[in-house]
Structures are given as structure tokens and as C-alpha cells.
Backbone as ProteinMPNN parsed JSONL, in Angstrom:
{"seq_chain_A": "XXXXXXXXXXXXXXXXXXXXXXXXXXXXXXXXXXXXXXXXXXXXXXXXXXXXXXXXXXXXXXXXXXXXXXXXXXXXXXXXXXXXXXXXXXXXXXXXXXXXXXXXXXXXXXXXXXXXXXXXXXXXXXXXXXXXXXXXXXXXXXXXXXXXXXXXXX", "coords_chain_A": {"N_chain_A": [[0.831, -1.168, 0.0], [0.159, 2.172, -0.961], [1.649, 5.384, 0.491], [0.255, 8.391, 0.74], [2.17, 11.472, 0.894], [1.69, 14.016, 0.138], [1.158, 17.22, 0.928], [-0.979, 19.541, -0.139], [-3.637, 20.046, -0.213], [-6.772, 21.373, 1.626], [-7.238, 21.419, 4.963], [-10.079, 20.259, 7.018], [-10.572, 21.798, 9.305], [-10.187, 24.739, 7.756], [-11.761, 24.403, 5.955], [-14.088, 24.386, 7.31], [-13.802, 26.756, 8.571], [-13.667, 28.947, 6.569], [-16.036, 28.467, 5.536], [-17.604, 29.764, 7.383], [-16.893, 32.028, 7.282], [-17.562, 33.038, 5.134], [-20.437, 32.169, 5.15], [-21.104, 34.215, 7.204], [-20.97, 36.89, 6.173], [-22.662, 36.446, 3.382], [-24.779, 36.951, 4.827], [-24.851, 39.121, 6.507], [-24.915, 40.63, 4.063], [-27.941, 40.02, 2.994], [-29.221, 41.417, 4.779], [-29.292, 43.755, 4.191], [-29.848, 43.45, 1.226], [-32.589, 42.999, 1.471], [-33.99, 44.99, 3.162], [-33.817, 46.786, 1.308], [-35.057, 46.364, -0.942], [-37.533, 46.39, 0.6], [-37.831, 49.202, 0.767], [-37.766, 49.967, -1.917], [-40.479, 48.864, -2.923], [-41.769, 50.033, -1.074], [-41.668, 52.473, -1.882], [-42.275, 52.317, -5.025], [-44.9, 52.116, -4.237], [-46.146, 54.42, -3.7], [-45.247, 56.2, -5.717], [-47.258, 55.166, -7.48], [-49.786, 55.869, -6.492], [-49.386, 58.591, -6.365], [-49.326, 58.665, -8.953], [-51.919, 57.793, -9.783], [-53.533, 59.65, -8.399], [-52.899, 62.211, -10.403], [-53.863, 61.42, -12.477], [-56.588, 61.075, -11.907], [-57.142, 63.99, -11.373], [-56.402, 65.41, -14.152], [-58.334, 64.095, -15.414], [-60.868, 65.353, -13.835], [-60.273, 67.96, -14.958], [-60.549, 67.584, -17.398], [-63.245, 67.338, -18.011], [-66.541, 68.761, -17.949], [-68.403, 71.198, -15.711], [-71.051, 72.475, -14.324], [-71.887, 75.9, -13.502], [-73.445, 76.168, -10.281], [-75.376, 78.56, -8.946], [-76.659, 77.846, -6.55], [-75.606, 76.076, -4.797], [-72.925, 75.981, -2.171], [-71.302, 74.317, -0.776], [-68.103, 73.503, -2.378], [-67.727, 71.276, -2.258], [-69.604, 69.233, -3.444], [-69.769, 69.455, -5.974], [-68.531, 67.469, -7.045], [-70.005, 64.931, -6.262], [-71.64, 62.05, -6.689], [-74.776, 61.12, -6.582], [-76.147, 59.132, -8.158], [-74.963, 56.36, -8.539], [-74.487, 53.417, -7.192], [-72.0, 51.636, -7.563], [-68.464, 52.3, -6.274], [-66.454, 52.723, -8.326], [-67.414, 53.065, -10.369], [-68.487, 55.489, -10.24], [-68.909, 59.192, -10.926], [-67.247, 61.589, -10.31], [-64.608, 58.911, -9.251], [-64.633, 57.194, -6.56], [-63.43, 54.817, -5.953], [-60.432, 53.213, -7.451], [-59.546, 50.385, -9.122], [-56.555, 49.181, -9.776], [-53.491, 47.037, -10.994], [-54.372, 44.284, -8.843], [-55.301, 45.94, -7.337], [-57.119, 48.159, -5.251], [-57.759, 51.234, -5.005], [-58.555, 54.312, -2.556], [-59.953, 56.894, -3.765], [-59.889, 60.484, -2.705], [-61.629, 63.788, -2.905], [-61.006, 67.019, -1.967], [-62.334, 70.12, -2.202], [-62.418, 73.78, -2.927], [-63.009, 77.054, -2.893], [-61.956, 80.193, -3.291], [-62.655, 83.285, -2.118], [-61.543, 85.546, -1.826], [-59.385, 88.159, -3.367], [-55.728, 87.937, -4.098], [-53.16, 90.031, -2.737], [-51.519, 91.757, -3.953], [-50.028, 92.952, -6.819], [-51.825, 95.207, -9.236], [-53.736, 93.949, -10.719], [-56.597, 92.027, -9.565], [-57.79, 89.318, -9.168], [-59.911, 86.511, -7.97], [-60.35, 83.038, -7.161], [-62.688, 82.513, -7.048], [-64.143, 84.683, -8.987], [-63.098, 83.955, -11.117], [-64.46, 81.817, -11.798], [-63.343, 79.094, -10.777], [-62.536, 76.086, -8.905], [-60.695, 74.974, -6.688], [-58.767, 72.097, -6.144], [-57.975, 68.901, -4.445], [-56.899, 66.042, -4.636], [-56.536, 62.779, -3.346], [-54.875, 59.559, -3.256], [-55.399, 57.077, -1.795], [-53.325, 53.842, -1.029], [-54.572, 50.309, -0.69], [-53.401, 49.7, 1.672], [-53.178, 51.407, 3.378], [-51.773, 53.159, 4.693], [-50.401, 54.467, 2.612], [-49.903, 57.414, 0.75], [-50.733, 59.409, -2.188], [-50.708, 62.765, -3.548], [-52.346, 65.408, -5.375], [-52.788, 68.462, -6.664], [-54.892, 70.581, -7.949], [-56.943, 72.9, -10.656], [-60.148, 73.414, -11.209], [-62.169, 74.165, -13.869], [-65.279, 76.045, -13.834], [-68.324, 76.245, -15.621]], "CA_chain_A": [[0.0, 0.0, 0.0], [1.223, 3.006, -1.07], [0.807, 6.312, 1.57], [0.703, 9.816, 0.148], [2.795, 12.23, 1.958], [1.514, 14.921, -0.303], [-0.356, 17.885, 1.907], [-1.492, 20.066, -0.7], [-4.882, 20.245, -0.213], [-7.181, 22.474, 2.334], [-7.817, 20.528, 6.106], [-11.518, 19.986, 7.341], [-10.7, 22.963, 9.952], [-10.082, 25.474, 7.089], [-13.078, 24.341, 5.055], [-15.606, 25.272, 7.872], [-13.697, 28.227, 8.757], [-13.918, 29.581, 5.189], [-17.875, 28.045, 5.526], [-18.044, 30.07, 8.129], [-16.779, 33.121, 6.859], [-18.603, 33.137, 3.804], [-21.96, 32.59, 5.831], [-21.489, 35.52, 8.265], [-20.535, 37.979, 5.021], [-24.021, 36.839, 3.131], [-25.955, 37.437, 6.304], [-24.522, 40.712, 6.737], [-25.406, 41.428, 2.84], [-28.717, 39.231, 2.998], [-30.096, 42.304, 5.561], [-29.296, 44.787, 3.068], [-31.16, 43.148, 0.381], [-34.175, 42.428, 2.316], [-34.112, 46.384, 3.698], [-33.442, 47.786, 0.035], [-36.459, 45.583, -1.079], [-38.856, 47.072, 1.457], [-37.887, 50.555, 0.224], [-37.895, 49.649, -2.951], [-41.774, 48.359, -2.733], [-42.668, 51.417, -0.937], [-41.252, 53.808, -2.921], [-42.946, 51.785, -6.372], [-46.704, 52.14, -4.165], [-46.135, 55.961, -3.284], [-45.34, 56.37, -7.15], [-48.609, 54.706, -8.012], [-50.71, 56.786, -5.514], [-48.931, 60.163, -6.645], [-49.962, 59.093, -10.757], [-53.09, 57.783, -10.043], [-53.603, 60.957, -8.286], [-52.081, 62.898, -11.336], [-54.555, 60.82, -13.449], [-57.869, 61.562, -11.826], [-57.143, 65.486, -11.467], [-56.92, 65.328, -15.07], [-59.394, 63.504, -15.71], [-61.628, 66.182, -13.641], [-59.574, 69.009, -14.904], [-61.13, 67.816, -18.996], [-64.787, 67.162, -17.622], [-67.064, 70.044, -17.988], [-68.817, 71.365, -14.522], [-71.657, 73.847, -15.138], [-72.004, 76.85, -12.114], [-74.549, 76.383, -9.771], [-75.6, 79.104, -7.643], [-77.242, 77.103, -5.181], [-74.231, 74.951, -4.716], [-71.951, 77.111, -1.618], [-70.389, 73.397, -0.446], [-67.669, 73.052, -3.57], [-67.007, 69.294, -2.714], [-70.983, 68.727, -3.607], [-69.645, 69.053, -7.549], [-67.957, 66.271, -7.251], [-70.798, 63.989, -5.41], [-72.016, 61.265, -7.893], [-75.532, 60.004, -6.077], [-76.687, 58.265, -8.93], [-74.278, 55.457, -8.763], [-73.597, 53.076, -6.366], [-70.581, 51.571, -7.56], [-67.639, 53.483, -5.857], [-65.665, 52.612, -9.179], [-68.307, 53.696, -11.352], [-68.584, 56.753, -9.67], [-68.201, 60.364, -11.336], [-65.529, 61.085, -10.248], [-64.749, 57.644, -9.016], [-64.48, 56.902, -5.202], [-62.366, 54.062, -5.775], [-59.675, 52.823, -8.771], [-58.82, 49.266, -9.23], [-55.05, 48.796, -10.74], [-52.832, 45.533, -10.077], [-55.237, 43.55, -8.609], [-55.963, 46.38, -5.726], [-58.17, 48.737, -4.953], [-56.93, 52.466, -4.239], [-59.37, 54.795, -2.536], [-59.757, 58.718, -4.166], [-60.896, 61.33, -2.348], [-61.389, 65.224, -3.084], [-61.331, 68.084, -0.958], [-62.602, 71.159, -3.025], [-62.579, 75.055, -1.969], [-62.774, 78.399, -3.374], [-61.443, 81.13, -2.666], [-63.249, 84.364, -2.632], [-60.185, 86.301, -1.844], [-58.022, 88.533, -4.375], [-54.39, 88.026, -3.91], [-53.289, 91.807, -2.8], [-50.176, 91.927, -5.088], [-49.926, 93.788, -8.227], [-52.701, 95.818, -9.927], [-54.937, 92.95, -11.157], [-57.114, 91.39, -8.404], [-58.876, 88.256, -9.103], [-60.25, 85.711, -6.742], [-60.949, 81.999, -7.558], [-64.385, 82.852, -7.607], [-64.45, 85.408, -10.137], [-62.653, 83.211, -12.185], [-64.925, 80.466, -11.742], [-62.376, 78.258, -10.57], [-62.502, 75.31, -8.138], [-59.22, 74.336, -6.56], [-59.119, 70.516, -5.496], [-56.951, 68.036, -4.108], [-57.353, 64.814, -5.048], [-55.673, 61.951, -2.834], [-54.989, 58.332, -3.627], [-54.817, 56.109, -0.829], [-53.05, 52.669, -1.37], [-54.8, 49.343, -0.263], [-52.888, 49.157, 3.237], [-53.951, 52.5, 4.316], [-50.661, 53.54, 5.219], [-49.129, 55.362, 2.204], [-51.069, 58.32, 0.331], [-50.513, 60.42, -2.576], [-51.83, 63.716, -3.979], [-51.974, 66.415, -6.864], [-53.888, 69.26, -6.504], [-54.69, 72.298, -9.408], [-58.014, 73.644, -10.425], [-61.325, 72.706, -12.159], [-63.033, 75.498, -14.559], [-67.027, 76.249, -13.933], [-69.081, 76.942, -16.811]], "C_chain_A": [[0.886, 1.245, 0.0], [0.441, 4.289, -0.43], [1.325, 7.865, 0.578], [1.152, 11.013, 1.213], [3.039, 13.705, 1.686], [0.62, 16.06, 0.618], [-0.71, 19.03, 1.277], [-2.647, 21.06, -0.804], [-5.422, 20.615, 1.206], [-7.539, 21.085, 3.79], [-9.522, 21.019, 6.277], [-11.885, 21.594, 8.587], [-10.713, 24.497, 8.931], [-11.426, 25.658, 6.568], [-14.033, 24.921, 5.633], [-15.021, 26.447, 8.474], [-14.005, 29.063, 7.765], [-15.626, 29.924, 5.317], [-18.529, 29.143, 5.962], [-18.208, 31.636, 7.95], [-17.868, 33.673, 6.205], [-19.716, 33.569, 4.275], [-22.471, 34.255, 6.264], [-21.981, 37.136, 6.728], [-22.266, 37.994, 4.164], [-25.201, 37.032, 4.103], [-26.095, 38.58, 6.228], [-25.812, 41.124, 5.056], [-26.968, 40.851, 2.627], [-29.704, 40.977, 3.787], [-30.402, 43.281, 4.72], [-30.629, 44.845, 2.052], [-32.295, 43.565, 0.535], [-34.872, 44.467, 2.497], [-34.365, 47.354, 2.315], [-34.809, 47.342, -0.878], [-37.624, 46.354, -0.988], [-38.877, 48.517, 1.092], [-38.193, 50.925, -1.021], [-39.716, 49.363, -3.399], [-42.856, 49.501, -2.328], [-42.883, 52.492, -1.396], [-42.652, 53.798, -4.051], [-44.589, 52.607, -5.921], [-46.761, 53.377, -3.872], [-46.191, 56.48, -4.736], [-46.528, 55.948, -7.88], [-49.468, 55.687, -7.385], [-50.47, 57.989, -6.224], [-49.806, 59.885, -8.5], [-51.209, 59.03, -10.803], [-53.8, 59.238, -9.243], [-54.099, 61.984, -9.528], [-53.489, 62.77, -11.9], [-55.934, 61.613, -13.006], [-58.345, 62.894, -11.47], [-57.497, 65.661, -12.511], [-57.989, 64.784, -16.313], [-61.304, 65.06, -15.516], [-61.158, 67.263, -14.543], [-60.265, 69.027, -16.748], [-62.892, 67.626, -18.998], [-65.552, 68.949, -17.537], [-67.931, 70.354, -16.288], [-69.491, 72.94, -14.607], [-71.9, 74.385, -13.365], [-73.06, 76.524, -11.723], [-74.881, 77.119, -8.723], [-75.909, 78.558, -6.513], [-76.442, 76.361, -4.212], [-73.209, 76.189, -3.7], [-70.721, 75.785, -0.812], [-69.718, 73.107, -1.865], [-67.582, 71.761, -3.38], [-68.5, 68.801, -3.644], [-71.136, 68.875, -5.382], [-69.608, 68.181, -8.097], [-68.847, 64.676, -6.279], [-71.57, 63.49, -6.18], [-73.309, 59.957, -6.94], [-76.831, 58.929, -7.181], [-76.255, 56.583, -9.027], [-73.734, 54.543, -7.769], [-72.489, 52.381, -5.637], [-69.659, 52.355, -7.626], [-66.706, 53.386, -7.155], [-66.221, 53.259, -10.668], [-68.543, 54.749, -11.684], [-68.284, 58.004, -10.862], [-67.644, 61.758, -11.171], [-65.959, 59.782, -9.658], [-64.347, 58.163, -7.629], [-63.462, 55.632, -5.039], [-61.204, 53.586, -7.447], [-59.077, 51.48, -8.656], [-57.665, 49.306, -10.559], [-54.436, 47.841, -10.162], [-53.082, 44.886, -9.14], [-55.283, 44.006, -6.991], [-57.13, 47.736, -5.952], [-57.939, 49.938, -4.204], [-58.6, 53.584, -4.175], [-59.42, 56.119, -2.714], [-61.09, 59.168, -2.94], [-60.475, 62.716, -2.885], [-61.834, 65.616, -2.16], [-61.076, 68.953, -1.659], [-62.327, 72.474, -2.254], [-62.214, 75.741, -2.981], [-63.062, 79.533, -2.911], [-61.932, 82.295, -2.868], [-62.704, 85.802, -2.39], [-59.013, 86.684, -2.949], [-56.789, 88.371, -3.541], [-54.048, 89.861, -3.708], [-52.397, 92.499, -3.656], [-50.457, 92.064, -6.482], [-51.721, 94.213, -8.851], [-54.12, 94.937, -10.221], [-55.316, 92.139, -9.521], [-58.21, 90.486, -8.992], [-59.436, 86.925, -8.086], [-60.757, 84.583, -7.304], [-62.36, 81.982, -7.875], [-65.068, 83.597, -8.639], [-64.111, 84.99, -11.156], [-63.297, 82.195, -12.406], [-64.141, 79.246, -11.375], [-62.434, 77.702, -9.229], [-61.179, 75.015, -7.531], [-59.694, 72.875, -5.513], [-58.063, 70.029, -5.615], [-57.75, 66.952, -4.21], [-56.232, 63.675, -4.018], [-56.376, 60.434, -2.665], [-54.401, 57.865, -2.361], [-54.652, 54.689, -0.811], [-53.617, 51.406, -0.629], [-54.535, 49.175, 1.948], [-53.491, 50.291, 3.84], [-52.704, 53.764, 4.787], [-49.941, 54.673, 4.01], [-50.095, 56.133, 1.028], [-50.491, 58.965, -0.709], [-51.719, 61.403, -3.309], [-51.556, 64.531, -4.86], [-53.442, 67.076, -6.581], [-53.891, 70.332, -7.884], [-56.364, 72.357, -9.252], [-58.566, 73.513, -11.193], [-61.93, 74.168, -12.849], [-64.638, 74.868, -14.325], [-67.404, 76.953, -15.505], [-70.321, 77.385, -16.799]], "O_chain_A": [[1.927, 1.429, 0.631], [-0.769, 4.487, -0.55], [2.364, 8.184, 0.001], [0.484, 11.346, 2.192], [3.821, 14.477, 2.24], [-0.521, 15.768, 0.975], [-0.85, 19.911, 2.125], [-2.73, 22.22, -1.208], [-4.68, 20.26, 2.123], [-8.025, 19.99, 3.508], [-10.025, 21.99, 5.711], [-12.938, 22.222, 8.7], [-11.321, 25.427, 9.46], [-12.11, 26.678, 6.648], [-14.792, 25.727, 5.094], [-15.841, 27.234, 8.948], [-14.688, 30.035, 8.086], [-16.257, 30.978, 5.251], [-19.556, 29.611, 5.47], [-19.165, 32.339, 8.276], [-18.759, 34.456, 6.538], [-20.173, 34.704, 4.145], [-23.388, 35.029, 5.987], [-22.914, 37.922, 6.566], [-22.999, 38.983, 4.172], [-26.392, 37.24, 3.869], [-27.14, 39.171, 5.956], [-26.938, 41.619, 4.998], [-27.381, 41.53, 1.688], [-30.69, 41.463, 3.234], [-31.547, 43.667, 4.486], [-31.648, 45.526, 1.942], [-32.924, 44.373, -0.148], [-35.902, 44.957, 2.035], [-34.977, 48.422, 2.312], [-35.468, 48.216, -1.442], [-38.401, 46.815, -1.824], [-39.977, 49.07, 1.109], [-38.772, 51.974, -1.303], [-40.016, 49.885, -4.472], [-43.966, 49.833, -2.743], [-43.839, 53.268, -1.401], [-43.593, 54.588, -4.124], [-45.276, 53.322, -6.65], [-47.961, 53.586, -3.69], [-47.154, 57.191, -5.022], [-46.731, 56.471, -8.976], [-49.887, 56.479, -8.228], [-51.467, 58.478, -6.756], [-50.585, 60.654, -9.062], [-51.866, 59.789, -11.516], [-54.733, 59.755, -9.858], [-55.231, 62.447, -9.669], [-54.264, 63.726, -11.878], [-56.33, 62.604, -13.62], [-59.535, 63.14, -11.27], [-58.662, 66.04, -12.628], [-58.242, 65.008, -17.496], [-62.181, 65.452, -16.286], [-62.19, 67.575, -15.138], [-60.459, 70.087, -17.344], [-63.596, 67.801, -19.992], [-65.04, 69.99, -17.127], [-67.962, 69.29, -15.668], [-68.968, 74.036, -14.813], [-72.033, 73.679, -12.365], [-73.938, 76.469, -12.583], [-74.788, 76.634, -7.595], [-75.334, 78.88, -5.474], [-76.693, 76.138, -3.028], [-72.766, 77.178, -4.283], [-69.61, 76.1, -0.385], [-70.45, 72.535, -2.673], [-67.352, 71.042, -4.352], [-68.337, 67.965, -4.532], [-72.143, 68.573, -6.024], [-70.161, 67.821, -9.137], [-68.276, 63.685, -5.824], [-72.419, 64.272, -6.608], [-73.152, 58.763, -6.686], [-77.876, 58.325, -6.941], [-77.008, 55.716, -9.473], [-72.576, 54.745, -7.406], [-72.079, 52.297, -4.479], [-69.564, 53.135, -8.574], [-65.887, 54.295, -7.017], [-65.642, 53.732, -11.646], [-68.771, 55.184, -12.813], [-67.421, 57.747, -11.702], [-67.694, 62.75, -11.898], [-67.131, 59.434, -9.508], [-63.843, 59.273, -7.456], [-62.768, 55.522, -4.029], [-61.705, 53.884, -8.531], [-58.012, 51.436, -8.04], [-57.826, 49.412, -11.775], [-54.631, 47.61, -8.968], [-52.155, 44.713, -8.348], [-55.299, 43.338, -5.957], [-57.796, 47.959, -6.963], [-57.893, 49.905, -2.974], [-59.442, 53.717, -5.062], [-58.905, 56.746, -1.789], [-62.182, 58.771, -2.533], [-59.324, 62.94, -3.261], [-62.721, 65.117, -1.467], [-59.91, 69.07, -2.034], [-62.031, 72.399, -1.061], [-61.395, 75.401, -3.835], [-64.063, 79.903, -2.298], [-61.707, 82.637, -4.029], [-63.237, 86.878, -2.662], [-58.085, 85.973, -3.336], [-56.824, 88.659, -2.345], [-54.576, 90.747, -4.381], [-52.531, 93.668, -4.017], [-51.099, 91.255, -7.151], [-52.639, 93.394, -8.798], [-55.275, 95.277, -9.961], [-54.525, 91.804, -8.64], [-59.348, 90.882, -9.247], [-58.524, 86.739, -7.28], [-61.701, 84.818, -8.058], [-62.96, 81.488, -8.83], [-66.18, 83.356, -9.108], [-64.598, 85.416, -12.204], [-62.828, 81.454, -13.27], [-64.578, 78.238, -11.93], [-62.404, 78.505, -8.296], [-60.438, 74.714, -8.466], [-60.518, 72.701, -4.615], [-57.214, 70.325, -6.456], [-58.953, 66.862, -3.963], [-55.033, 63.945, -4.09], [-57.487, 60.067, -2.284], [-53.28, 58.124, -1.924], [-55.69, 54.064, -0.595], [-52.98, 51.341, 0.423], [-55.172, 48.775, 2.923], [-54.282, 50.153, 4.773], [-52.872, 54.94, 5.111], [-49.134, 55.541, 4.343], [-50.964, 55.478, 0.453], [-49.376, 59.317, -0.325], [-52.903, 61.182, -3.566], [-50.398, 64.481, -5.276], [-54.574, 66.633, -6.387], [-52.939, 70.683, -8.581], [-57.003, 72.04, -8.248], [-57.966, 73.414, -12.264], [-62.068, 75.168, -12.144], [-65.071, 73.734, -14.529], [-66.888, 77.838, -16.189], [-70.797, 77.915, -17.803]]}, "name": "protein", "num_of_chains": 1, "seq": "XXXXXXXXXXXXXXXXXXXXXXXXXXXXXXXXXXXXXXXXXXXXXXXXXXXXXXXXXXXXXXXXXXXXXXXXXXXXXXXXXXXXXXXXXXXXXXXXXXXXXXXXXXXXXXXXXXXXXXXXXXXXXXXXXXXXXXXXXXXXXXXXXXXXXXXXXX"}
């Protein structure tokens, strides 16, 4: 029998020290991931909220909306009791995209106050002009966006 007296190659203590190494190192970077992920995810659903936002401003913002004296609550423009699917709605009360369910709301107001600066004095009201915020709130409840500008009366 012939003995090899070659020692070349790595001992059994090396191997799981290396093992061991290795492990700790993707742990460490494993947290990262995981953390960069979750920001990553939240970010994406804050970016959805803010367009669909975007979206159903302009949406109002090409819709026509005739003056009604009688009318001194502005949100009561935007109050669709004909319908009582919230998706149906006009405006809508809710928006299904990627198999969720984001809930809009508006909060209207006008302003019957000129600005006092420079010569011209107009006031949302003389302009016929609504100003509204529109805000998309994502499934969980937790993360919101919004886009506000201003609706013309006719």
C-alpha cells in the first residue's frame, strides 16, 4: 500500500472556517437586500398613488362642470348620487389597478379672496375656478398620494 505524503490540499478545519466566513458575510449582505427591497416596494406604491392621483385630477380638470348658484359646499360638484358603484362613480371613489383597490378622495374650496399683489385682483371665484386636491390612498392604508390644481365652472 502506497501512503501519500503529499499535503497540498485544504484541512476539514479550514473548510468550515472559510464556511463560516462566507456565511457571516451573506448574512450581513442578505439584511441589506431584504431592507433595500422594502424601500424599494414602498417607494414603487407611493409612485402609483402620486400618478393615479395625477390621473384623476386630469381627468376632472377635462370634464365640464356647469355653475350652480345654489351649490356654496364646492365638494358637492364632485358627489355622484346616482351610482352606487364606488368605481363607477363620477368622479370615481375608488380605482382598481394591479389587482388592488386604491381609494380617491377630493377636498374642493374656493377662494373668494383677491391676492393683494400687483394691480390685477382676481379671486378663484371670479374666475370660476374650483381648486381641489385629489388623494390616492393605497390598499394598506398607510401610504397616500396627492396632486392638486383647479377645475373650470361653466
Amino acid at each position: 500500500m502506497k501512503i501519500i505524503k503529499n499535503e497540498n490540499g485544504i484541512s476539514l478545519i479550514e473548510l468550515v472556517a472559510s464556511i463560516a466566513i462566507v456565511s457571516i458575510v451573506l448574512i450581513s449582505f442578505a439584511q441589506l437586500f431584504i431592507q433595500a427591497n422594502k424601500a424599494s416596494v414602498h417607494n414603487n406604491e407611493k409612485l402609483v398613488t402620486i400618478n393615479l392621483a395625477d390621473a384623476a385630477l386630469a381627468k376632472l380638470q377635462s370634464e365640464t362642470f356647469t355653475k350652480k348658484p345654489a351649490i356654496t359646499n364646492m365638494n358637492d360638484y364632485f358627489i355622484d348620487t346616482t351610482e352606487k358603484d364606488p368605481i363607477k362613480k363620477r368622479p370615481p371613489l375608488a380605482i382598481a389597478m394591479n389587482e388592488k383597490t386604491y381609494m380617491v378622495s377630493y377636498k374642493a374650496s374656493q377662494s373668494d379672496v383677491s391676492p393683494s399683489s400687483g394691480k390685477i385682483r382676481y379671486s378663484e371665484k371670479s374666475l370660476n375656478l374650483i381648486k381641489v386636491v385629489v388623494t390616492v390612498t393605497a390598499p394598506d392604508g398607510k401610504i397616500k398620494g396627492s396632486s392638486e390644481g383647479y377645475v373650470s365652472l361653466e
